[in-house]
ChimeraX commands (.cxc) that place a marker at each C-alpha (Angstrom):
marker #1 position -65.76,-0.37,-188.69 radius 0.5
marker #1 position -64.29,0.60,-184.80 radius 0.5
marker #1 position -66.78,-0.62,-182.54 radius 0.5
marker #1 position -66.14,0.04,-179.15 radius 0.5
marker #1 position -67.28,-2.06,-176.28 radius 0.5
marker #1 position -69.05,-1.17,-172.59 radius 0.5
marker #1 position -70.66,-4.36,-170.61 radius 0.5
marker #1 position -70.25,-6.32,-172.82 radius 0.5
marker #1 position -68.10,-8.54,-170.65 radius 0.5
marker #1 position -70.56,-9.21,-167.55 radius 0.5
marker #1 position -74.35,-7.45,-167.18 radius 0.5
marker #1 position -75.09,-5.95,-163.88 radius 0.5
marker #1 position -77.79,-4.48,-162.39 radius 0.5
marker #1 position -79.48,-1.34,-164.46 radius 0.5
marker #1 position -79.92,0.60,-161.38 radius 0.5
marker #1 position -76.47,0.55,-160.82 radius 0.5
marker #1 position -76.18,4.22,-161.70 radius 0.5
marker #1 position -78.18,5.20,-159.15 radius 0.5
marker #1 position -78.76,2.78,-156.57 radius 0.5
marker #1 position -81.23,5.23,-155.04 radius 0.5
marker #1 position -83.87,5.10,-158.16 radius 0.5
marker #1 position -85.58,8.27,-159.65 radius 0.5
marker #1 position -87.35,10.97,-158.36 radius 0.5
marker #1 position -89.80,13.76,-159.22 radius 0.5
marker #1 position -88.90,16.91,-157.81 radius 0.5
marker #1 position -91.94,18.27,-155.87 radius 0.5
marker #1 position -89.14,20.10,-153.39 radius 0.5
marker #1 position -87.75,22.59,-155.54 radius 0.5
marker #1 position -91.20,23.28,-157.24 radius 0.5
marker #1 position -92.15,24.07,-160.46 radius 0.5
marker #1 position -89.04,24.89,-163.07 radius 0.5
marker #1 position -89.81,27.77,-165.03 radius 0.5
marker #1 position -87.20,28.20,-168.40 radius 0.5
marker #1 position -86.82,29.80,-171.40 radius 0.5
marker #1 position -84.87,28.30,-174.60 radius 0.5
marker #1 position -84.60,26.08,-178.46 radius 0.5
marker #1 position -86.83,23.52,-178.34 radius 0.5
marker #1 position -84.80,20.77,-180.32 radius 0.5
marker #1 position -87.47,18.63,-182.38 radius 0.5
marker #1 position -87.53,15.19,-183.78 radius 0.5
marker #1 position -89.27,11.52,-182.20 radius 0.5
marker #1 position -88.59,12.64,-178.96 radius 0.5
marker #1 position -88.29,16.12,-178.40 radius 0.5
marker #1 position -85.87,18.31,-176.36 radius 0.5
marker #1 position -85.10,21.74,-174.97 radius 0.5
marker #1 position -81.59,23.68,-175.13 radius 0.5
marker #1 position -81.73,26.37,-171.88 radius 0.5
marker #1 position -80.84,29.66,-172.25 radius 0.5
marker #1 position -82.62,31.14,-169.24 radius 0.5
marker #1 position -82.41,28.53,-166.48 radius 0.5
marker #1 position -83.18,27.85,-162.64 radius 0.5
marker #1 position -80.62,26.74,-160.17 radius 0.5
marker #1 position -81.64,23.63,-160.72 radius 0.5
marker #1 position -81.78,23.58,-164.63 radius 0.5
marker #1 position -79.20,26.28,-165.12 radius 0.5
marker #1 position -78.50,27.96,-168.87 radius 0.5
marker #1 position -76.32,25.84,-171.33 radius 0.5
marker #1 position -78.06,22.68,-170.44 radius 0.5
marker #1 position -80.19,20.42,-172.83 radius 0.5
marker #1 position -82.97,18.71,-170.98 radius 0.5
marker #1 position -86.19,16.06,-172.28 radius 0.5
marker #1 position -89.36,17.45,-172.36 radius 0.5
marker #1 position -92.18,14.78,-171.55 radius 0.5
marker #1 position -96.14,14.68,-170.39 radius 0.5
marker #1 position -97.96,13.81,-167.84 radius 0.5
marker #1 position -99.14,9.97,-167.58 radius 0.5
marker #1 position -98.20,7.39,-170.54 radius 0.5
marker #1 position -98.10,9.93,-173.54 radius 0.5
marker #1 position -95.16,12.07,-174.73 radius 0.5
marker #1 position -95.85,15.74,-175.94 radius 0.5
marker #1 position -94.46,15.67,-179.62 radius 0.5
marker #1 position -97.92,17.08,-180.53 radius 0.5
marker #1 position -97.38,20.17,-178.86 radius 0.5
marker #1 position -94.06,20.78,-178.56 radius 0.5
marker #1 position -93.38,20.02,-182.82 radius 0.5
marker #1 position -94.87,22.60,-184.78 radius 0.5
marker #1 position -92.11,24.83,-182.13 radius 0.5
marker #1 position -89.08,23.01,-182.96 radius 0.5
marker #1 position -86.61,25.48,-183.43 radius 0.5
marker #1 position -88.36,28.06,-182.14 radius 0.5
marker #1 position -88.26,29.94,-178.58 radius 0.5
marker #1 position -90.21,28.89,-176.04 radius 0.5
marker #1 position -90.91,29.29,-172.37 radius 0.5
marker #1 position -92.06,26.15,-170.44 radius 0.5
marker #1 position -93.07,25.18,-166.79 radius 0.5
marker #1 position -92.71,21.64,-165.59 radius 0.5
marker #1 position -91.63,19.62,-162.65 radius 0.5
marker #1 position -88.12,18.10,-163.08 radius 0.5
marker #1 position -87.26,13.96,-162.80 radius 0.5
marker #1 position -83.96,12.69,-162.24 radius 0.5
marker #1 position -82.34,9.95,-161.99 radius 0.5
marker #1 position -78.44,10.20,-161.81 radius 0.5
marker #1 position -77.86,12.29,-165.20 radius 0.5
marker #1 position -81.14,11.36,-166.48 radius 0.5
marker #1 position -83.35,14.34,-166.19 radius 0.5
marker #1 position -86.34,15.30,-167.93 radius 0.5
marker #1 position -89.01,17.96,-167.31 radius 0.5
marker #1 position -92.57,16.88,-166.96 radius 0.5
marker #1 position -94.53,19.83,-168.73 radius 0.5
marker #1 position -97.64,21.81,-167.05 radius 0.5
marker #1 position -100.95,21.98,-169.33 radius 0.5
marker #1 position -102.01,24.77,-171.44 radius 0.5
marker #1 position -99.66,28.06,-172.36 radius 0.5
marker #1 position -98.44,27.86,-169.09 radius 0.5
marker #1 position -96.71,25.02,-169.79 radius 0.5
marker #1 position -95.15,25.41,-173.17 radius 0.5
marker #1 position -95.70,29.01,-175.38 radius 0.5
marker #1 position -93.51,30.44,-177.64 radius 0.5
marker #1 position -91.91,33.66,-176.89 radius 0.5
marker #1 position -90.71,36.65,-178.95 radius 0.5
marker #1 position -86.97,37.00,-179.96 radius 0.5
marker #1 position -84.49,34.91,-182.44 radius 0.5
marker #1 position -84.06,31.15,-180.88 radius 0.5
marker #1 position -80.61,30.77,-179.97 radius 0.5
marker #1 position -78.59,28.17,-182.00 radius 0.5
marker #1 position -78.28,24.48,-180.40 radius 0.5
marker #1 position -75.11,22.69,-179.79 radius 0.5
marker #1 position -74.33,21.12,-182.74 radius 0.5
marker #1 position -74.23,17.16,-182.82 radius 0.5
marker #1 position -70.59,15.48,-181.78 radius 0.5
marker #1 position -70.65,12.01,-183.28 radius 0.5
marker #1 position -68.93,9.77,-180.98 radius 0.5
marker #1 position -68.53,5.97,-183.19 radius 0.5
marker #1 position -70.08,2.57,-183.03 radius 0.5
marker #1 position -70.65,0.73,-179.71 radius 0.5
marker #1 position -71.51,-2.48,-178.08 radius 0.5
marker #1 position -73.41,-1.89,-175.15 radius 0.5
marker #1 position -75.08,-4.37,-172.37 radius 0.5
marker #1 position -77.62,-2.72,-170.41 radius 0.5
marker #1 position -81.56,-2.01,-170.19 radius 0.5
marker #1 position -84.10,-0.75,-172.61 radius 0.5
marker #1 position -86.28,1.36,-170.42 radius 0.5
marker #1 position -88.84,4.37,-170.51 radius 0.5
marker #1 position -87.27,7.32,-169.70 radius 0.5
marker #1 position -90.05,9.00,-167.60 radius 0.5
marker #1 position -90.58,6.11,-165.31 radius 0.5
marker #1 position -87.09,5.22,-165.12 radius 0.5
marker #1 position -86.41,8.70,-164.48 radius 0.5
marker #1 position -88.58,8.87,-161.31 radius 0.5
marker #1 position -92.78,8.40,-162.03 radius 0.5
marker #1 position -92.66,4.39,-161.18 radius 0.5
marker #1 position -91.06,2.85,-158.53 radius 0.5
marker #1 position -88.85,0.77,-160.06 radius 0.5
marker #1 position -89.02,1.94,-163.02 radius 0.5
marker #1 position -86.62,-0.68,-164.58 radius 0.5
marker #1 position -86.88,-4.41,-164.57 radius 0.5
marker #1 position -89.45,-7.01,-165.69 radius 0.5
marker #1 position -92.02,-5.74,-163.19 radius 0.5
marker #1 position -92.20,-3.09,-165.16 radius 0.5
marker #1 position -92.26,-4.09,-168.77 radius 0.5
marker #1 position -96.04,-3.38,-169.81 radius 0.5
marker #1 position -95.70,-0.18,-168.26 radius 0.5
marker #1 position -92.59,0.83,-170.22 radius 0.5
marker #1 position -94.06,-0.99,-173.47 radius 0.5
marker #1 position -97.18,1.55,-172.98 radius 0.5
marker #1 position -95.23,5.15,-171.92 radius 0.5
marker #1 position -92.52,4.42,-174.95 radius 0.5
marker #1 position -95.87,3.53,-177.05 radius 0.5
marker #1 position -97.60,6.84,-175.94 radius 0.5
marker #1 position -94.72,8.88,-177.22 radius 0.5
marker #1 position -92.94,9.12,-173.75 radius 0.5
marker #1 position -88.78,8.74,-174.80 radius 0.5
marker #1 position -87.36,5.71,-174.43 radius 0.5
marker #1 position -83.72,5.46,-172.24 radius 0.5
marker #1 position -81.10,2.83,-172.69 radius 0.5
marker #1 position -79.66,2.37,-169.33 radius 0.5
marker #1 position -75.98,1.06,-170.01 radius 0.5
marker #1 position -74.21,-1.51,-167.47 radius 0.5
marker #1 position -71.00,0.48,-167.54 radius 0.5
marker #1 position -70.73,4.09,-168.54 radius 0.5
marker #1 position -69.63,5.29,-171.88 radius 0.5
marker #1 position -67.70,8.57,-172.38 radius 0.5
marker #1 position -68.89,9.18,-168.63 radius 0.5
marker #1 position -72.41,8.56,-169.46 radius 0.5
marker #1 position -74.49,5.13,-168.19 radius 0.5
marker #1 position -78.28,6.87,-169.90 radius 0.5
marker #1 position -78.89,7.51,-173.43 radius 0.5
marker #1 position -82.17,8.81,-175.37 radius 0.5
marker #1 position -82.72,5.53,-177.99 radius 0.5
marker #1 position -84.21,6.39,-181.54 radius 0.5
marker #1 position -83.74,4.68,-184.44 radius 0.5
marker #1 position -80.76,4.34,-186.94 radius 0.5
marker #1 position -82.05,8.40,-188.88 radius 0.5
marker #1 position -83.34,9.65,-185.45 radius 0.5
marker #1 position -87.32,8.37,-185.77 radius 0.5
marker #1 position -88.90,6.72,-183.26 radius 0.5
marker #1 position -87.72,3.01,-182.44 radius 0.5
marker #1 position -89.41,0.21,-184.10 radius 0.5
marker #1 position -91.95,-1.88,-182.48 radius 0.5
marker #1 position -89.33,-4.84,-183.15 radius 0.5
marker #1 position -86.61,-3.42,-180.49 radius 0.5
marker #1 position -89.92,-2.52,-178.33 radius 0.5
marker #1 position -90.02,-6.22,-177.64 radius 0.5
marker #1 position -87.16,-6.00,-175.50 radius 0.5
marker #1 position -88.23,-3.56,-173.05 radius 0.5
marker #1 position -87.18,-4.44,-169.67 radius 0.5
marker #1 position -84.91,-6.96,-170.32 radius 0.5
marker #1 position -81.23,-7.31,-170.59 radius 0.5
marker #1 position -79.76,-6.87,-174.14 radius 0.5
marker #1 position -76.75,-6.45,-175.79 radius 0.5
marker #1 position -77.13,-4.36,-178.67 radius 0.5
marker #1 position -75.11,-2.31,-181.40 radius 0.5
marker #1 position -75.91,1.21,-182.36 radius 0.5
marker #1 position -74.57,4.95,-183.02 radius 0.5
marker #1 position -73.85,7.31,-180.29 radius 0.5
marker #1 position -73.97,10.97,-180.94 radius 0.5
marker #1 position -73.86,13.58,-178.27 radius 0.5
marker #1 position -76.06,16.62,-178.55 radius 0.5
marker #1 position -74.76,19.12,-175.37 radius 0.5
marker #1 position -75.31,17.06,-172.18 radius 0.5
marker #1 position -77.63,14.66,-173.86 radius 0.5
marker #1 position -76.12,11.44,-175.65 radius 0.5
marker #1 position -78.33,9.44,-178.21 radius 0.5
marker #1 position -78.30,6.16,-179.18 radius 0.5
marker #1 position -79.19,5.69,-182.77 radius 0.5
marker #1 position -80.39,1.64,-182.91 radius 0.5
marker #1 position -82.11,-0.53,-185.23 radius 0.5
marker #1 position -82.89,-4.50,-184.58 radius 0.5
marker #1 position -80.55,-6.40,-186.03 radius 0.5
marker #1 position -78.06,-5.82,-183.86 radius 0.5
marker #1 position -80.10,-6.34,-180.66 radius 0.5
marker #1 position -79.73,-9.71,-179.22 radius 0.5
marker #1 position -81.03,-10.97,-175.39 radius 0.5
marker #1 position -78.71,-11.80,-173.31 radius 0.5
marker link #1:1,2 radius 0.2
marker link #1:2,3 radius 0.2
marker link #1:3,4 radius 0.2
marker link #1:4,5 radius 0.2
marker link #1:5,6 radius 0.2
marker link #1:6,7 radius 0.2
marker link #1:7,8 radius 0.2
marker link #1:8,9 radius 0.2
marker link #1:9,10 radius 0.2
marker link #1:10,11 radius 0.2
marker link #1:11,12 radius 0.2
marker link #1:12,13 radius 0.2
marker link #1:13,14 radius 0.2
marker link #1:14,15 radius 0.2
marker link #1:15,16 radius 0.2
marker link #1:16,17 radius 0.2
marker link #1:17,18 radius 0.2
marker link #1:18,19 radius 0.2
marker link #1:19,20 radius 0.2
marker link #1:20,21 radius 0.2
marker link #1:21,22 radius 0.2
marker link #1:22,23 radius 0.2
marker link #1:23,24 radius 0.2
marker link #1:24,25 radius 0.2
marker link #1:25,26 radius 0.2
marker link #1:26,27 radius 0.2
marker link #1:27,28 radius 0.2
marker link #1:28,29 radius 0.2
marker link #1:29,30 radius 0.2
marker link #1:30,31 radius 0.2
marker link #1:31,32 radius 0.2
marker link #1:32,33 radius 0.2
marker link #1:33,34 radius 0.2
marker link #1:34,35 radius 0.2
marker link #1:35,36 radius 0.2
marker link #1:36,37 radius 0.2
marker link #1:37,38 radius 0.2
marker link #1:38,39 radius 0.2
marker link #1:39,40 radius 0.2
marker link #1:40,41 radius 0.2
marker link #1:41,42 radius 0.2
marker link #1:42,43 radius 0.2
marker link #1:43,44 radius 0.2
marker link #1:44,45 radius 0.2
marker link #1:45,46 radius 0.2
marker link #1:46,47 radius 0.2
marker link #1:47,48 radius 0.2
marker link #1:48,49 radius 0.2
marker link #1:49,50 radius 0.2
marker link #1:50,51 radius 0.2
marker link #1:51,52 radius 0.2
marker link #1:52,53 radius 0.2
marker link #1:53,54 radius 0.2
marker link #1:54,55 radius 0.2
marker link #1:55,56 radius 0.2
marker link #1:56,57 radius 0.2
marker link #1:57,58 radius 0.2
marker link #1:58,59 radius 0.2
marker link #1:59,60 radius 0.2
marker link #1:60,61 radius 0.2
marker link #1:61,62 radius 0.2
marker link #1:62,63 radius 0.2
marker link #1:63,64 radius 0.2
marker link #1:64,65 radius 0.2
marker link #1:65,66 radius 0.2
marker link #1:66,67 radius 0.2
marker link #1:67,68 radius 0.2
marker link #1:68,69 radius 0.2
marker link #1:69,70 radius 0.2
marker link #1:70,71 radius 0.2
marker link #1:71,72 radius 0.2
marker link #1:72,73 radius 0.2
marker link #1:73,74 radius 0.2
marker link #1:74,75 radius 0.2
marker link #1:75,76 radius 0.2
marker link #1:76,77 radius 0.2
marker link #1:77,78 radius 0.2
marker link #1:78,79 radius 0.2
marker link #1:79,80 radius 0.2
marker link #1:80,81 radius 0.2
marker link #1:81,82 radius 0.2
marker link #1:82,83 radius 0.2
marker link #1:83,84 radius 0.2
marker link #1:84,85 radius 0.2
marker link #1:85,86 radius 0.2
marker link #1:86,87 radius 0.2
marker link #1:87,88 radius 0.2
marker link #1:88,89 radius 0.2
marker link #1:89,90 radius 0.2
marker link #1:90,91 radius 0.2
marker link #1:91,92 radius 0.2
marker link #1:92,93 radius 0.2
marker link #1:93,94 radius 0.2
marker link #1:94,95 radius 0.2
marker link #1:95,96 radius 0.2
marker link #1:96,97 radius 0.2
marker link #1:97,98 radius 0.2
marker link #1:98,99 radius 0.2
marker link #1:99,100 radius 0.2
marker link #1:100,101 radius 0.2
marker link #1:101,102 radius 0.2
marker link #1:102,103 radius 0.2
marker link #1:103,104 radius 0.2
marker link #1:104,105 radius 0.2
marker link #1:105,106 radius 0.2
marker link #1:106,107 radius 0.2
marker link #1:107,108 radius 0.2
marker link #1:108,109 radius 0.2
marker link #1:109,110 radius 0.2
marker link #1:110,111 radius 0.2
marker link #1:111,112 radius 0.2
marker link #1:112,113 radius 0.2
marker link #1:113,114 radius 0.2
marker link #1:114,115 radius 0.2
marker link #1:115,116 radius 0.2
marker link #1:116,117 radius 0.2
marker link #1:117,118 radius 0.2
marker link #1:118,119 radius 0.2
marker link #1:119,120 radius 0.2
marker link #1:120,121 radius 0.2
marker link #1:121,122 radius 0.2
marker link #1:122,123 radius 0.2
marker link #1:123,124 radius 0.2
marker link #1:124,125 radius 0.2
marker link #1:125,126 radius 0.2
marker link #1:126,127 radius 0.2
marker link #1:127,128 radius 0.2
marker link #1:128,129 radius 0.2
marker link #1:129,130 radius 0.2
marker link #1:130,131 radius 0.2
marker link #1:131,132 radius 0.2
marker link #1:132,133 radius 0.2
marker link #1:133,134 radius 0.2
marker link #1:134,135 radius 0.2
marker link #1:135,136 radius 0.2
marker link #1:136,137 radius 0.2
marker link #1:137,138 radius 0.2
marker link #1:138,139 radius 0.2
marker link #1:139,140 radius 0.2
marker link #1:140,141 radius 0.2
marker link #1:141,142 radius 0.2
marker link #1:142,143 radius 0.2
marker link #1:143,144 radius 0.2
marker link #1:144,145 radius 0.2
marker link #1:145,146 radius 0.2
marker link #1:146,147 radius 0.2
marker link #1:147,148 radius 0.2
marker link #1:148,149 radius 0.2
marker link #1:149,150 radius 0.2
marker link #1:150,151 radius 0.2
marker link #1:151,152 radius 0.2
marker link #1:152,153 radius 0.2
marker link #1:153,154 radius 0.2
marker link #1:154,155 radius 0.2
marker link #1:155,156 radius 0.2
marker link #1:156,157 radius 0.2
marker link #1:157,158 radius 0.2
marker link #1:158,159 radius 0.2
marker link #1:159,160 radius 0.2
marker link #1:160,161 radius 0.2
marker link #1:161,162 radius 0.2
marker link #1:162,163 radius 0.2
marker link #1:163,164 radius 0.2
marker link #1:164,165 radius 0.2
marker link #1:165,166 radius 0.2
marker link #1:166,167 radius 0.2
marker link #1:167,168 radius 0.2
marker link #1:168,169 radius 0.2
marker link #1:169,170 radius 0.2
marker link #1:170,171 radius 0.2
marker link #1:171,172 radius 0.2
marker link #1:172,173 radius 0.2
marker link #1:173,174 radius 0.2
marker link #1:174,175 radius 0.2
marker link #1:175,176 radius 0.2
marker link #1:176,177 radius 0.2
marker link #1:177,178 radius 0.2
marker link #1:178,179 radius 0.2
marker link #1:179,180 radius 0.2
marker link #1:180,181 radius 0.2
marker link #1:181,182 radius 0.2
marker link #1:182,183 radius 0.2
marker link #1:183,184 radius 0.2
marker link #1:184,185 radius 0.2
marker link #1:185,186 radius 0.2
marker link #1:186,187 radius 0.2
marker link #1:187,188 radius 0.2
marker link #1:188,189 radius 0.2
marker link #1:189,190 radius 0.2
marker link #1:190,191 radius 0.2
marker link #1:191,192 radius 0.2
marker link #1:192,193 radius 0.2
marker link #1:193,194 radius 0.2
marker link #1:194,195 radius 0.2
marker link #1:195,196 radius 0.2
marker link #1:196,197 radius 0.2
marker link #1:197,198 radius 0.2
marker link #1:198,199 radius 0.2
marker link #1:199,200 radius 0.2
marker link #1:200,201 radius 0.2
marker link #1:201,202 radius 0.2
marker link #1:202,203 radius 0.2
marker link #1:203,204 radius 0.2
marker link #1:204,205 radius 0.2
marker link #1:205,206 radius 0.2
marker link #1:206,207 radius 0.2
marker link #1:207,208 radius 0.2
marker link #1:208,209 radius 0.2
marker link #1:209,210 radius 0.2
marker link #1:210,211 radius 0.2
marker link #1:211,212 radius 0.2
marker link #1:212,213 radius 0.2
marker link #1:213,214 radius 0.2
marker link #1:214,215 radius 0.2
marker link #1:215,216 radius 0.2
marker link #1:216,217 radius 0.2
marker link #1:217,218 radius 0.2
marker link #1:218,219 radius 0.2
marker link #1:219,220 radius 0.2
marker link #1:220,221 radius 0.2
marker link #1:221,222 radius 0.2
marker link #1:222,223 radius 0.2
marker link #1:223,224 radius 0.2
view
């Protein structure tokens, strides 16, 4: 088995990929986008009608509002056409939209649902880095990473909101990935343990558009 390597060697800080920490973005207003929505633990959408700021061709996390996720409404529409409303968070390449309530938020639309990219495996790696919640570290908690924030993050990635590995050094040009577990469920409440902390861990990555996943399970998660 190739395993490849990335921090492994020394563990910096996780905020190194943007020193500047997360943001919502209440300047550009509400993003308003049409597209797949790509299902599974935590759910996703593939643009085909974007904004400037979320342009077409572009695969972005859908989450809710406070410490739950939206896989209850956003599920029975996976594959399916949608239109959706939110406020975008980003952090570095870590983006996700925060979806409005109701219809306005999330409806599906008429018309065939364009196809989504289709899955590029990219091997086995080692990484070194920070188990995290995606929506704080992406910009709803200041800081969003660290032991200061652990119950928080144990809570959001408990509510359904999708949990980020943020890597120490970048992997095929990417320092955040989407965490599930080894068939693409929801991590264990094992690995959830290690929220907030740093950890060297083993897993699959697998790169889906823009958006890379990291497919873990526990026994190759160790604290460093």
């Amino acid at each position: 088995m190739t395993v490849g390597f990335a921090g492994a060697a020394v563990l910096v800080g996780a905020t190194q990929a943007d020193p500047d920490g997360g943001r919502f973005r209440f300047d550009i207003g509400p993003q308003n986008l049409e597209g797949t929505v790509i299902g599974g633990a935590y759910p996703a959408l593939w643009v085909t009608k974007g904004t400037e700021a979320i342009p077409a061709g572009k695969v972005i996390l859908l989450n809710g509002n406070g410490k739950t996720g939206v896989q209850d409404r956003v599920q029975p529409l996976a594959g399916k056409a949608v239109a959706v409303r939110g406020i975008l968070m980003e952090r570095g390449s870590l983006r996700m939209l925060q979806l409005g309530n109701g219809k306005q938020g999330l409806a599906a639309i008429e018309g065939d649902a364009a196809a989504i990219p289709q899955a590029e495996p990219l091997g086995r790696w080692r990484l070194s880095g920070e188990i995290c919640d995606g929506r704080c570290a992406a910009g709803a908690m200041r800081p969003g990473t660290g032991l200061a924030h652990k119950a928080c993050a144990n809570l959001c990635i408990a509510g359904g909101q999708p949990p980020v590995f943020v890597s120490a050094a970048p992997v095929e040009g990417e320092s955040f990935f989407l965490m599930t577990g080894p068939a693409g469920e929801a991590l264990s409440p094992e690995i959830l343990r290690h929220t907030a902390e740093p950890v060297t861990l083993d897993g699959a990555l697998t790169r889906i558009g823009n958006l890379t996943v990291l497919a873990v399970d526990a026994t190759g998660l160790r604290r460093r």
